[in-house]
Structures are given as C-alpha cells and as structure tokens.
C-alpha positions as CSV (number, residue, x, y, z in Angstrom):
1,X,-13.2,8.6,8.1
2,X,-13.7,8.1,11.7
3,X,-17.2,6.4,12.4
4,X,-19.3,5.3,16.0
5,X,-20.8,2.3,14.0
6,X,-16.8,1.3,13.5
7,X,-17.6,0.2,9.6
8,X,-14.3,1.9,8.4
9,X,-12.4,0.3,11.5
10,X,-10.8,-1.6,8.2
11,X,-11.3,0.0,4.7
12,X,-9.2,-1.5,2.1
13,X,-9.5,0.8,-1.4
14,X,-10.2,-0.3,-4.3
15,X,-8.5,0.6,-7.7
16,X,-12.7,2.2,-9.3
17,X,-11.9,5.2,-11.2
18,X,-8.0,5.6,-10.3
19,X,-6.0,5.2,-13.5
20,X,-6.9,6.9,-15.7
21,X,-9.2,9.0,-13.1
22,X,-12.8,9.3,-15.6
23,X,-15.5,12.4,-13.8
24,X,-18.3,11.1,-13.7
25,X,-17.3,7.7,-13.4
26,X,-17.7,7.4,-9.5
27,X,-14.9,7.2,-7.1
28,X,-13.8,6.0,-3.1
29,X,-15.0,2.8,-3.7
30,X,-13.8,0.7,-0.5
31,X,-13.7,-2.7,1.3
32,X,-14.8,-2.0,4.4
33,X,-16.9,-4.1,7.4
34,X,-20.8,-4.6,6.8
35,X,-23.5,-3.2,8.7
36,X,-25.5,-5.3,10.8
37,X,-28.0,-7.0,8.3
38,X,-26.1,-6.1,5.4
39,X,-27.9,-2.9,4.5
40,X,-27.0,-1.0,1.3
41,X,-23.7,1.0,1.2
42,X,-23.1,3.9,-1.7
43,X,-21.8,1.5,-4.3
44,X,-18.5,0.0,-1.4
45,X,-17.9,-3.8,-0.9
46,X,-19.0,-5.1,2.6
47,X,-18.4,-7.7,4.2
48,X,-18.3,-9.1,8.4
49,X,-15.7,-8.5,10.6
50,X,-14.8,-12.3,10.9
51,X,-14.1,-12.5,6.3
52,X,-12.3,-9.2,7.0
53,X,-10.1,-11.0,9.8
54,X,-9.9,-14.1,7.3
55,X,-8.7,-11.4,4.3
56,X,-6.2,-8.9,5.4
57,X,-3.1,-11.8,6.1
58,X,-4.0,-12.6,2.5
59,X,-3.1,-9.5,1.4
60,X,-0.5,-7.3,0.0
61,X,0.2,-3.7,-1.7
62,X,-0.2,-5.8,-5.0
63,X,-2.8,-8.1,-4.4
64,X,-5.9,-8.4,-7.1
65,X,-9.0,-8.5,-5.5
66,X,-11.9,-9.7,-8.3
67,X,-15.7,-8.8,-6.7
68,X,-18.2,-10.7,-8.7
C-alpha cells in the first residue's frame, strides 16, 4: 500500500466486515492520515498526522475504537 502522498504512512484496520466476513458488505476499511483539506476517502477514517501521533501510544492489539 505504498503511496507518494504518504496517507498510509500509518493505517490502522478496522474490524468492517471481518467476523463474520458478509460480500457485499464492503471491506478494508482503515484509519489512516487525511489528505490535505480533508477530501473524501472510499468509506476509511481520516484523520492529521498530529491526532495520529496523539492515537497510536493509546493503543493496543485489543483496543476499541468507536467512530461516531
């Protein structure tokens, strides 16, 4: 998932569509670093670099993220 715009420099997966796996459903949804201005992504959370730097010590393999 190598980028020049560095947006998946960070990409933190989220648990859409995993278990049980549903086609149709969508799937790859990530956490991953905005584009400048916040443009659209194809259905990913984005955020800045700075709440990404603020998130990932927060973290862990069992952490619950909630996006509202």
């Amino acid at each position: 998932m190598t980028r020049d715009d560095r947006l998946y420099d960070v990409v933190v997966v989220l648990d859409h569509n995993q278990r049980p796996r549903v086609r149709g459903a969508g799937s790859a949804i990530f956490l991953h670093i905005a584009r400048e201005g916040f443009s659209p992504t194809q259905g990913c959370v984005a955020i800045t670099p700075e709440a990404m730097r603020r998130l990932l010590p927060r973290l862990s393999r069992h952490a619950r993220l909630i996006i509202a």
